[in-house]
N, C-alpha and C positions, 0 to 999 in steps of 0.2 A: 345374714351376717356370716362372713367368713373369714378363717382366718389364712393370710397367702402363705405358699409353701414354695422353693426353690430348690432344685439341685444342688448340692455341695458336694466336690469329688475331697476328702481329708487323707491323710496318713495316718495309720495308730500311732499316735505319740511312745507307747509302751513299744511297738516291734517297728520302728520307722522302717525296713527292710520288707517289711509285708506291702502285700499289691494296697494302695490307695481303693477305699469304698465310697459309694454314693450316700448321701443321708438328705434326707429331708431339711430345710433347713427355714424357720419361720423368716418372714419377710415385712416388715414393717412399711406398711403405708405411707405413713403422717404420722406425724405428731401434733397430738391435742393439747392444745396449751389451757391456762387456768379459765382466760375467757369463753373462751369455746363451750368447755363445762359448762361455766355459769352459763351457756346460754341455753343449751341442751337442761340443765336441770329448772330451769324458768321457765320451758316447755313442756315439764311433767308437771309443774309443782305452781301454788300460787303466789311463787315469790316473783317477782321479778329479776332481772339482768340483773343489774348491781345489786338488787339482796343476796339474789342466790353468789355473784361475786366475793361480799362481803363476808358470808356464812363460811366461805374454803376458804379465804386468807383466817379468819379467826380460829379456825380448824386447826390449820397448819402450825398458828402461833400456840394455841393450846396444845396440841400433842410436843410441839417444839418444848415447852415449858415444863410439861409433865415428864417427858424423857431426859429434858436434862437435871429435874429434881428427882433423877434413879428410879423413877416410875415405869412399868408398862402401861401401854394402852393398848385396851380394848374397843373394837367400833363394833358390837353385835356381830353377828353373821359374817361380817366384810373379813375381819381380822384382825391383827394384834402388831402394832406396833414395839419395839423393844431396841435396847443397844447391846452391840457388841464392841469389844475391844483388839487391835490386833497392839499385843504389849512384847516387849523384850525381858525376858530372865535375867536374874541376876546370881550371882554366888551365895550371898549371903543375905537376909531376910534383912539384915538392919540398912543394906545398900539397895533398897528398894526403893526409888522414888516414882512420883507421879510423872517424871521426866521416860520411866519405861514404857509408859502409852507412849504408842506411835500414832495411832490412828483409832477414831470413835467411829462409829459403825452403826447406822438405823436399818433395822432386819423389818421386813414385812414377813409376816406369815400368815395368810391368807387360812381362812376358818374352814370349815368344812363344806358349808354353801356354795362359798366361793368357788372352792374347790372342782366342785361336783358341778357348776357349771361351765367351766372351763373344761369337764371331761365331755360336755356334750357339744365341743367345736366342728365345725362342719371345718373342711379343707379342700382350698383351691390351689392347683399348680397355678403358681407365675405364668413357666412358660407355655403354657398352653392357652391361655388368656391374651397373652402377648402375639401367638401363632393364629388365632383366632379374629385378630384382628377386634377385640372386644375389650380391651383394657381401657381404653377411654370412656365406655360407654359401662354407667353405675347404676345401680337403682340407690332410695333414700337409703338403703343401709351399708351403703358400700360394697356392694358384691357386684359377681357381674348380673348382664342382663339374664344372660341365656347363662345354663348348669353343664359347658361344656369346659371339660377340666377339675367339676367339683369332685371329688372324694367324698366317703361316707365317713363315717369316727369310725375309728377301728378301734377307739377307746369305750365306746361303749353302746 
């Protein structure tokens, strides 16, 4: 399992004047929809497809429910769900209405676990993968076949 990396040539927004720099830049595969899940957790677990389906939609409505009764949540290890607010000021405290939320806001903040396994990501150039002629060709975890292009973590 890796996670892809691409060139990005940017501008420092702060000195637009300065030479453009290269950065790293994550590359997203796919996108795993909620079935998928369910089908991948129906292969760890002894629920089947539509349990394990049913278990993440009632998730979702539970933490929905909890966050909007001003709750955080908590999932163990995984992380903490919570809201944030983007609101407008007013002058005077008594012209304050619930009309100053603009926008409600669901924060993920991922635990320490989590965390710390996202600092052990292995990383593959794109374009090297792509030069290689091996982009098509995956093993079951999505990586390539061959480790031509892999990177080591420089994270840890």
């Amino acid at each position: 399992m890796s996670i892809f990396l691409k060139p990005v040539q940017r501008a420092n927004p702060s000195d637009p004047d300065a030479p453009k720099k290269w950065y790293p830049v994550q590359y997203t595969t796919k996108m795993v929809d909620e079935n998928e899940v369910a089908m991948l957790i129906a292969d760890e677990t002894t629920l089947n497809p539509m349990e394990a389906a049913m278990a993440i939609r009632q998730l979702r409505k539970v933490v929905q429910r909890l966050l909007l009764d001003g709750k955080s949540v908590k999932l163990g290890d995984w992380g903490t769900f919570n809201v944030t607010l983007n609101t407008e000021g007013a002058e005077r405290k008594e012209d304050l209405t619930a009309h100053n939320v603009k926008r409600v806001n669901v924060n993920f903040q991922p635990a320490d676990e989590m965390k710390a396994a996202m600092q052990k990501a292995d990383f593959v150039w794109l374009d090297k993968i792509m030069e290689s002629g091996t982009a098509s060709g995956s093993d079951d975890n999505g990586g390539s076949e061959d480790n031509e292009g892999t990177t080591e973590n420089p994270l840890g």
